[in-house]
N, C-alpha and C positions, 0 to 999 in steps of 0.2 A: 504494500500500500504506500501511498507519496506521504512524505511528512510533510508533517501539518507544524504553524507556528508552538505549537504547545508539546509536541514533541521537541524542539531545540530547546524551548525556555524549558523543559527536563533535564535535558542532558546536558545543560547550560549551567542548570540552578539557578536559575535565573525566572521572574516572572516574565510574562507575555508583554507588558507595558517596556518592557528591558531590553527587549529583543526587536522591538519595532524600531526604538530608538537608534538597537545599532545598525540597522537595513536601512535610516533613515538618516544619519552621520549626526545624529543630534547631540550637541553638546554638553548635555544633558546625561553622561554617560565618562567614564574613564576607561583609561584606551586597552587597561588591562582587562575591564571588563566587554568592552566593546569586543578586542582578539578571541574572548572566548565564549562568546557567541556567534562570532565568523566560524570560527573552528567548525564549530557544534553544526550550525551552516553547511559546511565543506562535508564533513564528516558522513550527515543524514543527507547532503544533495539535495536540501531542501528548495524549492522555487516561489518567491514570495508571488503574492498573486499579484499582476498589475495594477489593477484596482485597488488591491487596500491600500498598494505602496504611494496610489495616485491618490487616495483621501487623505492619506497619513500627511501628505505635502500638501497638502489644499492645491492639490494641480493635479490636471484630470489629463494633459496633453492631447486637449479633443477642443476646436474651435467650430460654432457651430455657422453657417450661409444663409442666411435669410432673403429667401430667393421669390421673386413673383411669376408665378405659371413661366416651370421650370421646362416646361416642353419650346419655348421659345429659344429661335437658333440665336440671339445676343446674349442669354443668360448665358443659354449652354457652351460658347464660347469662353465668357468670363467664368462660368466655375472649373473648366476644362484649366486654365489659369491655377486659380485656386488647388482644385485639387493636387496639382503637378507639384506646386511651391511648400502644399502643407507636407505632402508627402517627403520632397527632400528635407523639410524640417524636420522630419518623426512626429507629428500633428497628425490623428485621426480628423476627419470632417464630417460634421453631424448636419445636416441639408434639412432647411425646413421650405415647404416649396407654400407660398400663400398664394391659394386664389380669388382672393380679394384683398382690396388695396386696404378698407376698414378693419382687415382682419391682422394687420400689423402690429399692432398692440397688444393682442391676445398675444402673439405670439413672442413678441417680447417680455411679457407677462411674464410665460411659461417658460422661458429662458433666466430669469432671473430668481423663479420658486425652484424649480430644479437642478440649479447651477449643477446641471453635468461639462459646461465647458467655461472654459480659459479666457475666451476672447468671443468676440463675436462680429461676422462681418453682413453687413443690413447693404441690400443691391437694390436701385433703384425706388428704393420707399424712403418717405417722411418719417422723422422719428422728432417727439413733442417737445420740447423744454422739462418737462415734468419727468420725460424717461430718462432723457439725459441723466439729469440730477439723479435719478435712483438707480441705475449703472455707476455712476460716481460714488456713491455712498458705497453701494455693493463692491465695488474695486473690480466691476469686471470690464475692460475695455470694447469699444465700438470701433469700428472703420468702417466708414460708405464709400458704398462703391458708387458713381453712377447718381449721387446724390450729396448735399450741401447739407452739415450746420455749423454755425460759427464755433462750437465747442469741442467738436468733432474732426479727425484726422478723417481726409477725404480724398478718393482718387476719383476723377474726375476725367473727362472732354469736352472741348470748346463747342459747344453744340451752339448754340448761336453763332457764333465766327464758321462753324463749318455748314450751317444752313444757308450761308451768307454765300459762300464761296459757292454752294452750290447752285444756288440759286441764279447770281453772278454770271456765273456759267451758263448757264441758256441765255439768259439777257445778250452774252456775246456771240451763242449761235445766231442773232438778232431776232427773237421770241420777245413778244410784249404780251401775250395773251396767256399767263405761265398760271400754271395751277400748284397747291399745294393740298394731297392726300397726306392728313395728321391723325397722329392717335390721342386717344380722352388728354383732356388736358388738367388731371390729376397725375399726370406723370409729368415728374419735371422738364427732363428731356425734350416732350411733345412741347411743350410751353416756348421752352427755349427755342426751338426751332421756329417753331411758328414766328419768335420775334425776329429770329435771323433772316428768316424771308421776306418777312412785312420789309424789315428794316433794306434789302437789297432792291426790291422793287421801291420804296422811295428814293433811295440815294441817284436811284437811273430814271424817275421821273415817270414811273410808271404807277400811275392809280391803282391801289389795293381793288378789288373787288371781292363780294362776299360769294357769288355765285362761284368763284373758282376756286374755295378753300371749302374742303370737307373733314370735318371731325368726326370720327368715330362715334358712334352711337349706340354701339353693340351692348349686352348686356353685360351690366357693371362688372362679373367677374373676369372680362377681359380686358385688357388694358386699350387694346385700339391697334398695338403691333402684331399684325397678323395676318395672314394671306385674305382672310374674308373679308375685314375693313379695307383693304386694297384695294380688290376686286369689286366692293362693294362702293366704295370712293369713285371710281374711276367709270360706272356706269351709270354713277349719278353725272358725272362730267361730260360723257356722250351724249346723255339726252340732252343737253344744250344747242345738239344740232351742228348748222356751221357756225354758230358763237363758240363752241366749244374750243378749250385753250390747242396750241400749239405742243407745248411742255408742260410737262408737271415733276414738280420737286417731292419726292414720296420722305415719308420720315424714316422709313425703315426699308431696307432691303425684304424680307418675307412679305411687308404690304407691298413692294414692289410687284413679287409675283404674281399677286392678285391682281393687280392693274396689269399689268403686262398681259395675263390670262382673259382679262375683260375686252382690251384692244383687239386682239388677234381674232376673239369671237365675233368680234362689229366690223372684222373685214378690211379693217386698217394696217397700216404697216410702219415699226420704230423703226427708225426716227422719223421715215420719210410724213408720215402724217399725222405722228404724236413722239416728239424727242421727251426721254425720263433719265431721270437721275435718283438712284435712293441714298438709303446714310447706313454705313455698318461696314461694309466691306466683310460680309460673311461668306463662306465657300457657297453658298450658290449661287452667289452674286456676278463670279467667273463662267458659271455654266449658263447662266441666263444671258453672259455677254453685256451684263449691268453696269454702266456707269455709275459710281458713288466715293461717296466720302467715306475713306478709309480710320475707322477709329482701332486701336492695338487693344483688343479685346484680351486677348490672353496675357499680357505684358501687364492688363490693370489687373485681373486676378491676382498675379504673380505678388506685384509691386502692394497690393491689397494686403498679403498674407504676412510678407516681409515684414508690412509695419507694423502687423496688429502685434508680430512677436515683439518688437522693438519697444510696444507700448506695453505690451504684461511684461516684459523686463524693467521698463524704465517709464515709470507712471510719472514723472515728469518733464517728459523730454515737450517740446513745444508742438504746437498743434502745426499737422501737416497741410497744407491743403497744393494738391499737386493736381495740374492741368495738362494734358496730354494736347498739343494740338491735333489737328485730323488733316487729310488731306484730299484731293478729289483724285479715282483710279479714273482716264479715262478709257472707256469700251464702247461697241459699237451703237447702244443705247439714246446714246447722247447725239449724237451726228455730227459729231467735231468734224469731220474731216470733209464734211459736206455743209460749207456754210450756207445757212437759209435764212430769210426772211418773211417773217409773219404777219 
């Protein structure tokens, strides 16, 4: 049979509170006593169980992802990130996937009554003033990913500067009639973009309209990034007829495929009679032959994990906030290489 701690605190003479301390290098202990409870250790082959060894330290070496509707190819990008960076850390990853945006809190809740982990990293959601504060109390560290608070260490991209750029971008295929398919604008990102676009069509003098901006409207447990809001965006944009835009700026590469899927069914053809641009730059972005703004999904997981451990080592270090810029891939989507005028 495998021994158990209560067999070495025997063979030790030693109680079981004596023998934790020495598995645990606690100071709390003299080194003559500590050697023969190692012995006793060696002796019996005993193998302390992970987990008691992980309470005995108040570290569980398990950080958990707080992920929203994890089937989505930008998450799965960034915790593909994540998991790679915990992994070379010796970091378990505990995945909570939320589908719904309200249901954030719960689940931070639940994170902090069970402190099974170390650190914790929040993608793409709001976290309150209130939770802050009671993470702080609790000493368990946050990183956002994909999301802003001023108290918070955050990895981030320029998602207005790269809606901008993309947007920018048709305006110079000479496109004045430019549409934008967005997701709910309870996700920051969407927000952001949405201003990056508005703001590229004023600077070129071109009038916003509301007929060419489509917001997600799906039901609340989806964010708005998604093939059906796409497809769904972009068929609302065809029934405009010949008013309908020239280009459209998609917020997301997977809403892409859904507009991409809605054109081809109306008999039209990218670029030549609707030029698209999305944002992500995820693999199927390359087989769709999708022009977009490239943001390093895996590099912010990575860069994400990095610091959360920086921050459970060093609960004083300053607060991060780091900005990835993005950049535009051009593919045949866009019709760079065929300039038109709309």
């Amino acid at each position: 049979m495998r021994a158990t701690i209560y067999d070495v605190a025997k063979k030790a003479g030693v109680g079981i509170g004596t023998v934790s301390r020495a598995i645990n290098d606690s100071p709390r202990i003299t080194s003559e006593t500590k050697e023969k409870v190692l012995k006793a250790i060696r002796d019996l082959n005993y193998q302390p169980h992970a987990m008691a060894q992980s309470l005995a330290r108040k570290k569980t070496n398990m950080i958990a992802a707080i992920v929203p509707f994890i089937r989505g190819y930008f998450y799965m990008e960034v915790v593909k990130g994540i998991q790679f960076e915990a992994t070379q850390s010796n970091y378990d990853l505990l995945l909570y996937s939320v589908d719904e945006f309200d249901k954030t809190e719960e689940f931070l809740r639940k994170t902090l009554r069970e402190r099974r982990v170390d650190g914790v990293l929040l993608i793409s959601l709001q976290i309150s003033d209130i939770k802050v504060k009671k993470f702080r109390n609790a000493n368990v560290p946050i990183v956002l990913v994909d999301g802003f608070h001023p108290q918070l260490d955050s990895i981030t991209v320029e998602n207005q500067e790269g809606a901008y750029i993309a947007t920018e971008h048709l305006i110079r295929q000479g496109h004045k009639k430019i549409a934008m398919i967005d997701a709910q604008l309870k996700s920051i990102p969407a927000k952001d973009r949405l201003f990056g676009y508005k703001k590229a069509l004023k600077d070129a003098r071109i009038i916003f309209q509301d007929k060419y901006l489509f917001i997600s409207n799906l039901a609340i447990e989806k964010d708005g990034f998604n093939c059906e809001a796409g497809y769904e965006g972009m068929k609302r944009l065809l029934e405009l007829g010949e008013d309908r835009p020239t280009a459209v700026f998609v917020s997301s590469d997977i809403q892409a495929a859904g507009a991409i899927k809605a054109i081809k069914e109306h008999g039209l053809r990218i670029p030549d009679d609707i030029a698209i641009v999305g944002f992500d730059d995820i693999e199927l972005a390359e087989y769709l032959d999708l022009s977009t703004m490239h943001q390093p999904l895996f590099e912010m997981g990575r860069l994400a994990v990095r610091r959360l451990i920086d921050r459970m080592a060093d609960k004083k270090l300053d607060v991060l906030q780091k900005q990835f810029s993005t950049h535009i891939v051009v593919r045949s989507s866009c019709g760079a290489s065929a300039r038109r005028i709309a």
